[in-house]
FIPATOR-883173 format. One line per 8 residues: number of its first residue (from 0); for each residue z, x, y of C-alpha. Coordinates in steps of 0.05 Angstrom, whole numbers, plus 5000, padded with zeros to 4 digits. Each point is the difference from the previous one (the first is absolute). Layout:
N
NUM) Z X Y  ...
//
This chain:
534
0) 5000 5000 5000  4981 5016 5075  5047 5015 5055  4986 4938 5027  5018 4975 4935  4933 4974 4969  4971 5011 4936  4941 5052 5003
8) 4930 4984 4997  4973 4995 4923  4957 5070 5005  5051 5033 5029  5040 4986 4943  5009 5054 4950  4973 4997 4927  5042 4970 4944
16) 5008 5066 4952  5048 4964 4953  4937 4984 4945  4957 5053 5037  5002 5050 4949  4977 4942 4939  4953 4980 5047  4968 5060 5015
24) 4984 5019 4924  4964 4934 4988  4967 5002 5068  4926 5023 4968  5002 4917 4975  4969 4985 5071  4938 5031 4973  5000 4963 4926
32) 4974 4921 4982  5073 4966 4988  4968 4990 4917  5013 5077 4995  5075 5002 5030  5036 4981 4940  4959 5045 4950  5005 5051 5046
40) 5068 5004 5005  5020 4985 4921  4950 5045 4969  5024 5045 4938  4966 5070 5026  5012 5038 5060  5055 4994 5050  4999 4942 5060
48) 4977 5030 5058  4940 5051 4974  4975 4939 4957  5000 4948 5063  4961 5064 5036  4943 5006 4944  4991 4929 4996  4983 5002 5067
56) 4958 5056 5006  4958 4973 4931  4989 4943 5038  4973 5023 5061  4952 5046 4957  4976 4945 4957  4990 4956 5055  4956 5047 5039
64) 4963 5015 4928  5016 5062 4988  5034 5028 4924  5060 5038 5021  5019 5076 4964  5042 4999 4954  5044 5055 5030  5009 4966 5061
72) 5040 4946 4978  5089 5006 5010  5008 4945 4940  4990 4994 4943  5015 5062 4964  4935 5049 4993  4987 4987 4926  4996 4925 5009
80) 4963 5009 5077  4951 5044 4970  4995 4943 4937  4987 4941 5051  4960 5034 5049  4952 5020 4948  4992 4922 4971  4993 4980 5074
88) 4948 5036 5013  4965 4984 4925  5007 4935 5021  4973 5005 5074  5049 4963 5032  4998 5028 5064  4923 4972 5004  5035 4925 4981
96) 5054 5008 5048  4959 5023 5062  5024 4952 5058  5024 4958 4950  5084 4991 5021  5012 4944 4945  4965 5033 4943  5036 5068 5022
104) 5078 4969 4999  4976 4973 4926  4982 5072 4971  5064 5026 5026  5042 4942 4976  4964 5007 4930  5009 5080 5010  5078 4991 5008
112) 5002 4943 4944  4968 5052 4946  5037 5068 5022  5062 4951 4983  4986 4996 4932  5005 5068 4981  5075 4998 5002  4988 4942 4948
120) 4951 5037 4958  5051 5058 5003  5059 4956 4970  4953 4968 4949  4990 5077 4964  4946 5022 5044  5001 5075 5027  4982 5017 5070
128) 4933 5020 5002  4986 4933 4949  5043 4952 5036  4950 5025 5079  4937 5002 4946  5024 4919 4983  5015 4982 5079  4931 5028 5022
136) 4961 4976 4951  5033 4923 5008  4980 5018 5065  4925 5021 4991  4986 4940 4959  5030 4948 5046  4960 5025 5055  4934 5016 4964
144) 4997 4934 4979  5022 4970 5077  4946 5042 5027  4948 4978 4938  5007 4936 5037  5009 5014 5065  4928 5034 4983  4973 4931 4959
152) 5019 4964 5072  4957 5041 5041  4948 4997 4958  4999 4928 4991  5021 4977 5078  4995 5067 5034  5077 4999 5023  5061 4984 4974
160) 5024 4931 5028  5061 4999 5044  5046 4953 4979  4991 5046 4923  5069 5038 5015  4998 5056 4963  5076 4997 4985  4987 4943 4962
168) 4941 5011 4969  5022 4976 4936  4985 4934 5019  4920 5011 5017  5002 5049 4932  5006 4937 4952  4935 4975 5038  4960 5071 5001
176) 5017 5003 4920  4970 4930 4976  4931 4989 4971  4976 4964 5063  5015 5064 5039  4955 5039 4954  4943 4946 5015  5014 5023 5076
184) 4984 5072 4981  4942 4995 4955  4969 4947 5058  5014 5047 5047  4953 5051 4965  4947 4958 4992  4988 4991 5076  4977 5082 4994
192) 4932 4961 4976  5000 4952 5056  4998 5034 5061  4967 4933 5046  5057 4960 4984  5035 5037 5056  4946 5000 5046  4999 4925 4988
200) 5065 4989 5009  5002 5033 5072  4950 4960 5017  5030 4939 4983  5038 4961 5065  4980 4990 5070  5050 5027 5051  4966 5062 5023
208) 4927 5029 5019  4972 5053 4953  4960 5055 5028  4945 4979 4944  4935 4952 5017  5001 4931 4970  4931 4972 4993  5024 4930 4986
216) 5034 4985 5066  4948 5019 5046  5000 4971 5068  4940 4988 5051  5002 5042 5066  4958 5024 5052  4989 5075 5006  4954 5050 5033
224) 4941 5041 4976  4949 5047 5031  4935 4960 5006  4927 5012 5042  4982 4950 5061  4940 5005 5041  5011 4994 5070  4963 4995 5063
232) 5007 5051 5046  4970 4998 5079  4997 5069 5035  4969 5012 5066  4948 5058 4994  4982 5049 5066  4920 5012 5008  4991 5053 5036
240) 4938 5002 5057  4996 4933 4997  4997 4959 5069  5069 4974 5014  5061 5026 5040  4984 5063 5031  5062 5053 4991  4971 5067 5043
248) 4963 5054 5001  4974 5044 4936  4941 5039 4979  4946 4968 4965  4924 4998 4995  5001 4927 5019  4948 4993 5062  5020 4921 5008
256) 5064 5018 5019  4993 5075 5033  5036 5007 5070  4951 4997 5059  5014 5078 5017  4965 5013 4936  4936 4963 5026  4999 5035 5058
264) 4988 5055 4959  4928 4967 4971  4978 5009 5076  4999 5078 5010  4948 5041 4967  5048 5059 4977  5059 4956 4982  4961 4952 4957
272) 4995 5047 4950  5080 5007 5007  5006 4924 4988  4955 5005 4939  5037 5053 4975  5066 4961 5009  4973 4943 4971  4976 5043 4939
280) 5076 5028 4987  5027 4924 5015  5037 5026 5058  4980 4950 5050  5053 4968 5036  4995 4923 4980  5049 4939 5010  5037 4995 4928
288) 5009 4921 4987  5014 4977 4931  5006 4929 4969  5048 4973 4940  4977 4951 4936  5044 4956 4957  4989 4995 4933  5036 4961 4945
296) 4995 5038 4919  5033 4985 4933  5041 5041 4959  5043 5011 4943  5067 5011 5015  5069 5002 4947  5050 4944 5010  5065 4977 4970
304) 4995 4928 4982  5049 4949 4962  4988 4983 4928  5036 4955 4955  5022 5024 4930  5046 4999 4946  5065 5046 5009  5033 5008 4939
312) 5086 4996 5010  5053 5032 4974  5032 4991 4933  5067 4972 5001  5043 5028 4942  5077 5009 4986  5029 4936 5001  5040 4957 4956
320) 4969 5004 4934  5002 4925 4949  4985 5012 4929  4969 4959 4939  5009 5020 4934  4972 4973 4944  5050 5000 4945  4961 4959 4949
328) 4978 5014 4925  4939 5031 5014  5032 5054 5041  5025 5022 4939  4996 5082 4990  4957 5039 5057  4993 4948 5048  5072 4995 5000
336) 5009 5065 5008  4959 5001 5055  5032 4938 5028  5061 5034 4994  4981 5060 5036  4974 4957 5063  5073 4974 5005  5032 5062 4995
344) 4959 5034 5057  5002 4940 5046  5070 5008 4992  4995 5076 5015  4958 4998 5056  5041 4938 5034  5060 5038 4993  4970 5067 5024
352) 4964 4974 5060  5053 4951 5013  4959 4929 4988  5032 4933 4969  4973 4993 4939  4999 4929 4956  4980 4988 4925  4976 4939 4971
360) 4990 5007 4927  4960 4939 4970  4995 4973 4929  4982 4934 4980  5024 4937 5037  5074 5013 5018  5002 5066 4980  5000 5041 5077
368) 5051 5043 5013  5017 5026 5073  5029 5063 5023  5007 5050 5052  4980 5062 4980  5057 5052 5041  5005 5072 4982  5085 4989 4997
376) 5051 4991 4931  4983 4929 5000  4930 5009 5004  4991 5057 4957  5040 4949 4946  4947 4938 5015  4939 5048 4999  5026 5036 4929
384) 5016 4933 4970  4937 4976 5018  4958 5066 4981  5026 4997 4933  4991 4937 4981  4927 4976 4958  4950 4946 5027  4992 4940 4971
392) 4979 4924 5015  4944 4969 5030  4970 4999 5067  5011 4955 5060  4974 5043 5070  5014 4932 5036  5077 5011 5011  5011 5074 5023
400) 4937 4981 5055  5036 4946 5021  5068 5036 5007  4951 5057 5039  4975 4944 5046  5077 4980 5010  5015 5064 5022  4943 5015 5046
408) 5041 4946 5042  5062 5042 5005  5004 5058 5060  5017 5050 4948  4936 5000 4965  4958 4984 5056  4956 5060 4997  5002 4997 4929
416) 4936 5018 4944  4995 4977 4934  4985 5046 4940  4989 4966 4930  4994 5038 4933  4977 4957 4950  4945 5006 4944  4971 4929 5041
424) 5011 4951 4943  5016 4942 5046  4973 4957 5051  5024 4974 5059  4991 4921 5022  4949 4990 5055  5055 4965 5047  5048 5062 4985
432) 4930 5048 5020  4995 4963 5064  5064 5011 5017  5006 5072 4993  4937 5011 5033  5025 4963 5062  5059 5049 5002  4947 5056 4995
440) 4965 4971 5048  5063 4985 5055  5051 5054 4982  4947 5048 4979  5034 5009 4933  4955 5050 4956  5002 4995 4921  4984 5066 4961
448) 4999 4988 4924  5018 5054 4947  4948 4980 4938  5031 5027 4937  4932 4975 4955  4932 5020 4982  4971 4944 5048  5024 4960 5062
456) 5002 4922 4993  4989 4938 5038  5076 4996 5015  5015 5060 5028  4929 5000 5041  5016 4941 5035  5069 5025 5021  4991 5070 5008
464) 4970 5045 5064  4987 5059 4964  5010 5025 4934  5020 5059 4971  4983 5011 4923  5048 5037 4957  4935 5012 4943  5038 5049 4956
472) 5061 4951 4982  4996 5003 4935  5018 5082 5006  5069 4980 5030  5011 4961 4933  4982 5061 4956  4937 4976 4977  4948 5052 5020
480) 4939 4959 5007  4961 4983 5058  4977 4936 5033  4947 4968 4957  4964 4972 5060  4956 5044 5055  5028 4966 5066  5065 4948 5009
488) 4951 4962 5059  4958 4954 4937  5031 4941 5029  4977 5007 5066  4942 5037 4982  4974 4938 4951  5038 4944 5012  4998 5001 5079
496) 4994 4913 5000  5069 5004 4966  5038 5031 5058  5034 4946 5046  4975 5025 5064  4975 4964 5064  4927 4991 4976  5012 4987 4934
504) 5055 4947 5017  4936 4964 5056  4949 5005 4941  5053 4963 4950  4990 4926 5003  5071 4957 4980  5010 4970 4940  5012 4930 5036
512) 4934 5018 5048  4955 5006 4933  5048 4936 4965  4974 4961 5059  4928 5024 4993  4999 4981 4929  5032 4926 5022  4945 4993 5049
520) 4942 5012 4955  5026 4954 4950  5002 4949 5056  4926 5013 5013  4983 4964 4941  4934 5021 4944  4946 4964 5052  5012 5041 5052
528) 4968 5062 4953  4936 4985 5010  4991 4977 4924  4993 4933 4970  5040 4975 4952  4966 4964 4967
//
């Protein structure tokens, strides 16, 4: 207390030392995630404050990436430091850990929970150098397999999710062991023998300009080119000599307009010849008087002049992304493979270039299933449940188009495109058709259809922008034959009245427009056929 009897400021205070000297030896916790405190402080080897100090240090180093020397670390002792530093870097786990906090605090927690043991493997019979052999190799195999599937992850997604905590990872391991998991791997390595389906998928979705040409949204505009013109052109021409405005006084051989003091001249007998002379050399001094002619020409001149043409726009490309997929019986072995793989990559491009991406898998009547495809524990659950189940059923394309229709409506998938993989057994009703060719037509929804068949159908024609064929399905089914037919266009190529397009659908005449036609001649009666009946 003050003089005057008041308490003293708070930072003038002086420092509590009663639990200063406990507090100072654990004071290195500051720079340690609170899941390594108590394994920190309880482990078997090394003393407190010298462990606390390497733990530290190792994570700092693994952190930044970099596989710390063995000789450098104050815990644990050298045999077992010089054991664990060599599995960590067998392992690479300084290329894992790199920038990667969560994933860091795990190794060191799993590091602590295996160097424990070896007091255990001691009591159970064990001799030193056995009991560290049994602690690092618990250790080696724990994290071989964690990184085996770290490794499957970023193959498969290209990133680990973020709500996958590593520290409990046992709960994603069940999933990355199951049969259906396996389907996610060996679909994964098919797409090495599809490389368009990514370039497909990028284009897919409306909400920004690509820096490539589209030919089919060309617009009308009004731009210049160099052309030729003839013109008139009026310049005013100077004749010399010729009676007009009279400027001075030149030299000239002109007697018409020669000064009088020349005439003179013509009088005297000696300087006649003096004029003649002059007049000889054009010297005589004459009046000079000029006059000037218009005259009008044509000529050929360059000019920039307006021209309408087509512009082609901009392709519009990496936008929400809706999916069909046929799940029926036919898609049975490499079409559903390839089916398969178009889900997976949607869902790894969506993820990757952050799009919303929605699956509509379609059997027969009632048999649609919706789902959001999201790169997260959830979704990697869905997609592997999904992925590794078989196709079966019929074929109804009527439901998942109208549920793509429904969603066209919603600001989420405003800017949405439609890509269907199907092998095209179906058909679409003609009321359903003219619906989603209105919403083509005012949202400027574009359908791109993945054909997993030799040959493309009336269905998927009628419904589909483009197509892309997938020729060699059978391949991805481990038959190794090729398509028995030379081009998947015979429909269109031989059966062009079949399509339901505009002209087609003006040249078709109604079934209740030819009923009435057929009413109407019977009404005409037999005399009115120019025969007699009788």
């Amino acid at each position: 207390m003050s003089i005057a009897g008041q308490v003293a400021p708070a930072d003038k205070r002086p420092p509590p030392l009663l639990f200063d000297s406990g507090e100072r030896r654990l004071a290195v916790l500051d720079a340690l995630a609170r899941s390594l405190w108590l394994g920190g402080m309880t482990n078997s080897q090394g003393s407190l404050e010298p462990r606390l100090d390497a733990l530290a240090a190792l994570r700092d180093e693994l952190i930044s990436g970099t596989g710390p020397a063995a000789e450098s670390w104050s815990w644990p002792p050298p045999p077992v430091a010089a054991a664990l530093a060599a599995a960590i870097a067998a392992l690479d786990l300084p290329r894992y850990c790199a920038g990667k906090q969560e994933l860091t605090d795990t190794v060191l927690m799993s590091v602590l929970f295996h160097l424990d043991f070896i007091v255990d493997y001691r009591d159970r019979g064990a001799g030193e150098a056995r009991a560290l052999e049994m602690a690092i190799k618990a250790f080696s195999d724990d994290w071989r397999q964690h990184c085996g599937e770290i490794d499957e992850l970023v193959e498969v997604f290209g990133m680990v999710p973020d709500d996958c905590e590593h520290s409990r990872w046992d709960q994603l391991r069940g999933l990355l062991q199951s049969s259906g998991w396996k389907e996610v791997l060996r679909i994964r390595r098919l797409l090495a023998g599809l490389p368009e389906l990514t370039k497909i998928i990028r284009e897919l979705g409306r909400s920004r300009q690509s820096e490539i040409d589209d030919e089919t949204s060309q617009t009308l505009i009004e731009h210049l080119e160099q052309a030729v013109a003839t013109r008139l052109e009026t310049r005013t021409v100077r004749v010399p000599d010729m009676p007009g405005e009279t400027h001075g006084i030149h030299r000239s051989d002109r007697i018409a307009r020669m000064l009088p003091a020349e005439a003179m001249l013509l009088g005297h007998p000696r300087l006649r010849l003096v004029w003649h002379a002059r007049r000889a050399e054009r010297t005589l001094l004459c009046y000079e008087d000029d006059d000037r002619m218009s005259e009008t020409r044509l000529h050929q001149a360059p000019v920039m002049q307006p021209r309408p043409g087509p512009q082609p726009g901009k392709r519009p490309e990496l936008g929400p992304i809706l999916v069909c997929v046929d799940t029926s019986g036919s898609m049975q072995g490499g079409a559903e493979a390839v089916a398969k793989a178009v889900v997976l990559e949607a869902m790894r491009c969506a993820h990757a270039q952050r799009r919303p991406c929605l699956l509509f898998a379609f059997g027969g009547p009632e048999e649609l299933l919706e789902m959001e495809l999201s790169v997260d524990r959830g979704g990697i659950e869905r997609a592997t449940h999904f992925l590794g189940q078989a196709f079966r059923g019929g074929t109804d394309i009527c439901g998942p188009l109208e549920k793509v229709i429904a969603s066209m409506e919603e600001q989420r998938w405003r800017l949405a495109d439609l890509l269907i993989a199907t092998d095209g057994e179906f058909g679409a009703t003609p009321q359903l058709a003219a619906r989603l060719a209105a919403v083509k037509r005012e949202l400027g929804l574009r359908v791109q259809g993945v054909l997993i068949a030799d040959r493309e159908t009336v269905g998927l024609l009628e419904i589909a922008d483009t197509i892309y064929p997938v020729r060699d399905w059978r391949r991805f089914g481990g038959a190794n034959v090729d398509s028995p037919i030379h081009s998947h266009r015979l429909t269109a190529l031989y059966f062009p009245g079949a399509l339901r397009n505009a002209a087609n659908q003006e040249a078709t005449v109604s079934g209740a427009d030819v009923s009435a036609a057929v009413r109407a001649s019977l009404h005409l009666g037999p005399s009115n056929t120019g025969k007699d009946d009788s």
